[in-house]
N, C-alpha and C positions, 0 to 999 in steps of 0.2 A: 598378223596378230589375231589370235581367237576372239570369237567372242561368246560372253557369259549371257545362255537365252535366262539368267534370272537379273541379274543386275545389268544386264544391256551394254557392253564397256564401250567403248566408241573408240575406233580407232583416228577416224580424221577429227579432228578439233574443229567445230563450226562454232563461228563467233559472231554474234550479235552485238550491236552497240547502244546506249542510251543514258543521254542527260551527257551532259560536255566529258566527264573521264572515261566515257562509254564510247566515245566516237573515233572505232578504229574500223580500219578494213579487215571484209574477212578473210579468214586464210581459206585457202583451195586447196584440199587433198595433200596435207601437209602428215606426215607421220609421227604418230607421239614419240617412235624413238629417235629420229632428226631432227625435231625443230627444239626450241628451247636454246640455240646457242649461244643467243646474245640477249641484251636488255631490251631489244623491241621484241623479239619474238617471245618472251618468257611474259611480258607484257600485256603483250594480246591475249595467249595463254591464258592471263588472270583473267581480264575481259571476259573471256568465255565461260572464268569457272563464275562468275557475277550473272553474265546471263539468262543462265537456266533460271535464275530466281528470280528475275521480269520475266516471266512467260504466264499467259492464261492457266497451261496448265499446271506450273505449280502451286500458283494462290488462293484457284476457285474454290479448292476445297478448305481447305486450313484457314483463310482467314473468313470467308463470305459464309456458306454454307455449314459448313461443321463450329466454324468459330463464333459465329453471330446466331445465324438461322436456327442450327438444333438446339439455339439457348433460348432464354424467356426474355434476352433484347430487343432482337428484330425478328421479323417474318418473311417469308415470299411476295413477290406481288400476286396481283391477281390476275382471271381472264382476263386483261383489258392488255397487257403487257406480251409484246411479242414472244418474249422468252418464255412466257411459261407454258405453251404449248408443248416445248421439247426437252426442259427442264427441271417445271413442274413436279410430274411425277416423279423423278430421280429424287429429288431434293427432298418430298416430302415423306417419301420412303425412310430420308435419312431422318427428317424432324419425328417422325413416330416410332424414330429405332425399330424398325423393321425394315434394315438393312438387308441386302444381301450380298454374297461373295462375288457378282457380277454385275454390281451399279458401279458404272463410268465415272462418274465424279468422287465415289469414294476411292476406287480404285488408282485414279491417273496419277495421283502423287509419288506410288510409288518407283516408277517405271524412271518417271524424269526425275526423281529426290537421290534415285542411286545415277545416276548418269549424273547429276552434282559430285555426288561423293568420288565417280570416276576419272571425272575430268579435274577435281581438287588433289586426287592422291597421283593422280599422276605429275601434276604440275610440284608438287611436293620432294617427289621423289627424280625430276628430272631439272629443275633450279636447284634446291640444297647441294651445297659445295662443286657447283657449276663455279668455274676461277673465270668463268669470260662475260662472267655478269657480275659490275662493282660488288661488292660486299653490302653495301649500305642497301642498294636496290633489290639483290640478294633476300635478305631478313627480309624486306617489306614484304618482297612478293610473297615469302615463304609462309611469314604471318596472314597475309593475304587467305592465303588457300588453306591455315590450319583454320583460320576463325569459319571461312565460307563450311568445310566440310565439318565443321562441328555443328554450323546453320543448315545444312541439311540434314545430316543425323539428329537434330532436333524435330524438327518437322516430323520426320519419318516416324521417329520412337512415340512421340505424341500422339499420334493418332493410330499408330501398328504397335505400339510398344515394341517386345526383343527385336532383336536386327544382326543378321550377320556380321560380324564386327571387322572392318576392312581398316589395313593400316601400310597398307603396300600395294603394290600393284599385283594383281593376281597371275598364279601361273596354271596352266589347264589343269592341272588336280585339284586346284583351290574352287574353284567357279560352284560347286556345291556343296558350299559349308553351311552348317546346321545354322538354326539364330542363337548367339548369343543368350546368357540372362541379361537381365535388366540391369543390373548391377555392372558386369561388364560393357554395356552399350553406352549407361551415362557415364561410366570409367573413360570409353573413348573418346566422349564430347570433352570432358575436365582436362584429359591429357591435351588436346590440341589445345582450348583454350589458353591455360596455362602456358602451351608454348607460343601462340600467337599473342598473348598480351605481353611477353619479355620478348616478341622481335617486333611489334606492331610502334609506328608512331602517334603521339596525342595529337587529336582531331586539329590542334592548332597551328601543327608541324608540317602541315598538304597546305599546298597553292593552294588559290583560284579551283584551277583548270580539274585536282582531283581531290576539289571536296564532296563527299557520298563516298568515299572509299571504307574499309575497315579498318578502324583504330584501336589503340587501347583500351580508350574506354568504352567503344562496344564488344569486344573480349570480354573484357571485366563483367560488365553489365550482364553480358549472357551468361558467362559463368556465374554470376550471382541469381539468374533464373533459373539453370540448371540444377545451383543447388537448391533454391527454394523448392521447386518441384519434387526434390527427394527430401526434403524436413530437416535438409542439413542445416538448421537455421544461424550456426556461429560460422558455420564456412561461409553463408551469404552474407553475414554482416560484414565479418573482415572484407570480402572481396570488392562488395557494393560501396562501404566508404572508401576504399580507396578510388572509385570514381568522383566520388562527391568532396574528397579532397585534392583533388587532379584540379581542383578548381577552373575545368575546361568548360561547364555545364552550369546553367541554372534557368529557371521557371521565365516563358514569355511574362510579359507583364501584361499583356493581354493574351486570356485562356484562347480566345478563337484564332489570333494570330500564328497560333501553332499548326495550324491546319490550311491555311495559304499558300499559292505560291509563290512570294514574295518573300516568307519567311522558311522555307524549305533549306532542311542543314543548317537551321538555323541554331539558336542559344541552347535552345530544350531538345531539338534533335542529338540524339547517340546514335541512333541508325535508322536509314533510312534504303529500299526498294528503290533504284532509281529509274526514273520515267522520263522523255522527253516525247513531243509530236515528232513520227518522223515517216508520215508517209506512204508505210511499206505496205501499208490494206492489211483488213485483219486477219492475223496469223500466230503462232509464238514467236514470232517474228518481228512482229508490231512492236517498236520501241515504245509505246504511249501506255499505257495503263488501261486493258478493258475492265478489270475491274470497276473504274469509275463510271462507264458509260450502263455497268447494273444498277450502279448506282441514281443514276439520273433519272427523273420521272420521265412514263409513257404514257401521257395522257392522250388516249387516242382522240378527244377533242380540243386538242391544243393546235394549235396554227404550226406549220411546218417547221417552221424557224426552234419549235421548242420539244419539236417530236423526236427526240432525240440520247430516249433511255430506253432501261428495261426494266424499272421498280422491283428489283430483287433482292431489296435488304431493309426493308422499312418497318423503323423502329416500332415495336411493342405499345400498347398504353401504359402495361405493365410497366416499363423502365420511366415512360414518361412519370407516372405516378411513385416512382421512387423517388425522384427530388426532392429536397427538402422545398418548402417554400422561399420564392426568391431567388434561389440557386439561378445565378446568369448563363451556367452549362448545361439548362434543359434549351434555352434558346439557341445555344451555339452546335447544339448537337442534332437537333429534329426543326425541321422544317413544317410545322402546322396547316392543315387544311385552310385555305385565306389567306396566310400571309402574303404578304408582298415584300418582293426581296428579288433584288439582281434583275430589274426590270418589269415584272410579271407577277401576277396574284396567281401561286400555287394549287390548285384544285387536286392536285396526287389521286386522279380516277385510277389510275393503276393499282393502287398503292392494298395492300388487304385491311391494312390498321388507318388508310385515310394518313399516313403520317408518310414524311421524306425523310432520311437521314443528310444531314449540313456540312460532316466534317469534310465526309470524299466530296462535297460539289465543287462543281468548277463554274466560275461564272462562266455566258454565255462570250464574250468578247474575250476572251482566256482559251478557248478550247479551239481544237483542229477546224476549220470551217467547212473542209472536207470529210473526214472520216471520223463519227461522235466516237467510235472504240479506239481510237489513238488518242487517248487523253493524257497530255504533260501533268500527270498528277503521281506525287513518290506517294508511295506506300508505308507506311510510318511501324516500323518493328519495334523499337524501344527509345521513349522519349526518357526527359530527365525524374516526369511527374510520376512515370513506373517506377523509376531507378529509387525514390524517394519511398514510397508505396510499399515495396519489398522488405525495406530497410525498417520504416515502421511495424510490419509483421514478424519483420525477424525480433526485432532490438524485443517486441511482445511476446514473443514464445521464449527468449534470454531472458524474462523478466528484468529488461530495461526501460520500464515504465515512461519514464523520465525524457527519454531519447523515441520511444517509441512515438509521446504523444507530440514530442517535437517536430518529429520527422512529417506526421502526418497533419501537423499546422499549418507547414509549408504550404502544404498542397489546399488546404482550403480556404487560407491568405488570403492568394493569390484569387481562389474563384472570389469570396469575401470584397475583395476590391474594385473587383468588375460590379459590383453589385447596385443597383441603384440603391439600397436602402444596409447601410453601414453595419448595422444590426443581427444579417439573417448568416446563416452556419458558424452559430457561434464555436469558439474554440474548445474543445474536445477537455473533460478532467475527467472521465472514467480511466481508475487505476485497478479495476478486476479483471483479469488477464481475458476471462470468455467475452464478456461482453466488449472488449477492446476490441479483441478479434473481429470480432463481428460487425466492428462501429467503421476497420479497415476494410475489411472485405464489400462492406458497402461502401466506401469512398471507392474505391479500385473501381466496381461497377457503375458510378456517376461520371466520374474523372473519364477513366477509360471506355466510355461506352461508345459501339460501334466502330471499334479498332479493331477486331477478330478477337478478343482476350475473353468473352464471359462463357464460353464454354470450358475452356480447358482451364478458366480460373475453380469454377465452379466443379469441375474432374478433380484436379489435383487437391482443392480441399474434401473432398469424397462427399461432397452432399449434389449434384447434379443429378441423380435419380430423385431424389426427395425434392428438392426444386422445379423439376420438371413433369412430377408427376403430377406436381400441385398445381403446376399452371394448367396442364391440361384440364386435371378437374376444375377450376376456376372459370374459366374461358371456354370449357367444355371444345377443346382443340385437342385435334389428331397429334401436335404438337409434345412428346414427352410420354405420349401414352404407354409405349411397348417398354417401356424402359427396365432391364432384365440388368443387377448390380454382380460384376464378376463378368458380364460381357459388354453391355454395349459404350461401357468408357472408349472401348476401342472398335477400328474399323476391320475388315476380316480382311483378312489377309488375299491379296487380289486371285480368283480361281486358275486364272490359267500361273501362277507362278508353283502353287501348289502341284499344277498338274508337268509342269514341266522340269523338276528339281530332283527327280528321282528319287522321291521320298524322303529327302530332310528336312524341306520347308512344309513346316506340322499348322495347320489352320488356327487361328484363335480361339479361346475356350467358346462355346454357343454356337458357334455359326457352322 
């Protein structure tokens, strides 16, 4: 089999496993055009195309770094933290948008986002009307692999925008197609989705053993962010209630419980990264989550037992000071200078803003004992409080006032309840559409802070240069400074794929 030096095709299928539906052996030098004959091999197959999306290198950028760090949420740590001697400057290149075509973490996405997309379309095209795999398990998988490769073609389009648009397995004349418009690229996210939500089953139809799989209603769900992201706003409301009338889904009753692992896949999860401890030393290999272990404080005067992060995502004053007063999700989301929590008075000497973020920690009695970058912690793509969220933006640009401010009562209920003082984020009556907007756009960012979501929430409504250019002036941070509109929404295009495509893969506008 060829292989494509721009989209990298793989010809052996290497499988990783993680969290119980994840735990298969891997195949050895198995060939894409012989294996797939039966229900375990086609199986594994899935397994593999799940993979690539627990790896370091698909998450550092998209949800840590681009997703939080280049926004006005959170920041880097400081010198005090291992990582930022070799990270550092990469990162802060990206937080001052002064990118370039050869920074490594802007870059890595793309290389393993298309090896998703490879290992999905093949799996598509080598299960569909296979007769030696039941019919029932057939569809599953088949949904399986359209929902994953629409999950990477999001990713990818998000931070690259156009994308060569892949719907088959390539033959060596194909290997150097131009990119796509945009228009065609989230045409090929809709088309899969669409087909993975009419073969996928509701989340309440998987065992035990393969809950964290993709369902219906994370199909649904994403197609209803896919289309929010294009202003389709009547195509996401149809789409979006039909999750929320799937009645598979609804709000923790406690907001912090959503961020545990006790309640992982749980009520309010629709999709989740799945993570388990397993062992393997860190690698993309690592079924545990390193993301959480940037998450962990590095206080170099902390006792051994607690030295055991990298403080590279810690929250902003700025978002702390977005809270309304009272709001019980600034405490559930940042960990303060002092507190005491999970055994230990937090000192966050790593930290640049003095602040820890709460939702990714993991107590200490929870975590690998051996290796802090194996962390059993999933990674949370779309909960139900998004799914709600969206829906009150849409039903608002519908001028569905009525539904809009319903939608997004839910979600401040729910914080309302946790609340010691019965009182505080009273429920929402602006009925003028801008100021709505505005009142959602700021729930999104309380609710959802320090998920990966405030950058490319902040993109797709097009004010993210005016936002961050203000914070920089504010805070007088290299953070948002260079920010150039018409380029630096997106990341440039990786140089060596430019350089090795024979001249069809054209650079992003700027860079």
């Amino acid at each position: 089999m060829k292989t494509n030096n721009i989209i990298i095709w793989i010809i052996l299928i290497s499988l990783c496993s993680c969290s119980d539906f994840l735990d298969k052996n891997p195949l050895v030098e198995s060939s894409a055009e012989t294996y797939y004959s039966n229900e375990t091999e086609a199986n594994d197959a899935i397994m593999g195309c799940y993979a690539i999306s627990q790896t370091e290198t698909f998450q550092l950028g998209p949800f840590l770094i681009i997703g939080d760090d280049c926004s006005d949420d959170t920041d880097l740590g400081n010198e005090n933290s291992e990582a930022f001697s070799w990270l550092g400057s990469v990162a802060q290149a990206m937080q001052s948008f002064d990118v370039q075509p050869n920074n490594w973490v802007s870059n890595q996405l793309w290389n393993i986002g298309f090896s998703g997309i490879n290992r999905t379309t093949q799996a598509i095209e080598r299960i569909q009307g296979n007769e030696d795999i039941p019919e029932a398990k057939r569809n599953q998988f088949v949904g399986e692999a359209c929902f994953l490769r629409a999950f990477y073609y999001f990713f990818l389009a998000r931070q690259y925008g156009r994308l060569p648009v892949i719907d088959h397995v390539l033959n060596y004349e194909e290997y150097y197609m131009p990119r796509a418009t945009m228009e065609e690229t989230w045409a090929q996210m809709e088309s899969d989705l669409k087909k993975a939500a009419d073969l996928l089953p509701e989340k309440s139809e998987y065992g035990g053993a393969d809950l964290g799989r993709a369902t219906r209603g994370a199909a649904n769900s994403l197609l209803g962010k896919v289309y929010i992201y294009q202003g389709k706003y009547q195509d996401a409301y149809d789409v979006l209630m039909k999750v929320v009338n799937s009645g598979e889904y609804k709000l923790e009753s406690i907001y912090e419980n959503a961020f545990t692992l006790e309640h992982e896949n749980g009520i309010e999860s629709i999709y989740e990264i799945q993570h388990s401890i397993s062992g393997t030393g860190w690698s993309d290999d690592n079924e545990g989550s390193i993301l959480s272990f940037y998450e962990h404080d590095a206080d170099p005067d902390d006792t051994e037992k607690w030295h055991n992060g990298w403080s590279m995502h810690c929250p902003t004053w700025d978002l702390a000071d977005s809270y309304e007063p009272g709001d019980p999700r600034r405490a559930a989301t940042i960990i303060f200078e002092g507190d005491s929590w999970d055994g230990r008075i937090h000192y966050n000497k790593a930290s640049s803003t003095g602040l820890q973020p709460k939702k990714w920690y993991i107590p200490y009695d929870q975590r690998s004992q051996i290796d802090q970058s194996d962390c059993p912690k999933n990674i949370i793509f779309i909960r139900y409080a998004d799914v709600l969220l969206y829906l009150a933006e849409a039903a608002n640009e519908l001028g569905k006032t009525a539904e809009s401010l319903e939608f997004l009562e839910q979600v401040r209920a729910r914080a309302r309840s946790n609340a010691d003082d019965p009182d505080v984020l009273p429920k929402r009556t602006e009925t003028g559409k801008d100021v709505l907007r505005n009142l959602i756009w700021h729930e999104r960012r309380v609710e959802l802070a320090c998920e990966g979501q405030r950058f490319w929430d902040l993109k797709r409504q097009g004010r993210v240069g005016e936002v961050m250019r203000a914070y920089s002036t504010k805070y007088n941070s290299l953070k948002g400074r260079n920010f150039v509109e018409g380029k630096s929404e997106l990341q440039p295009i990786p140089l060596a794929q430019i350089t090795i495509s024979n001249g069809t893969m054209e650079q992003n506008p700027g860079y």
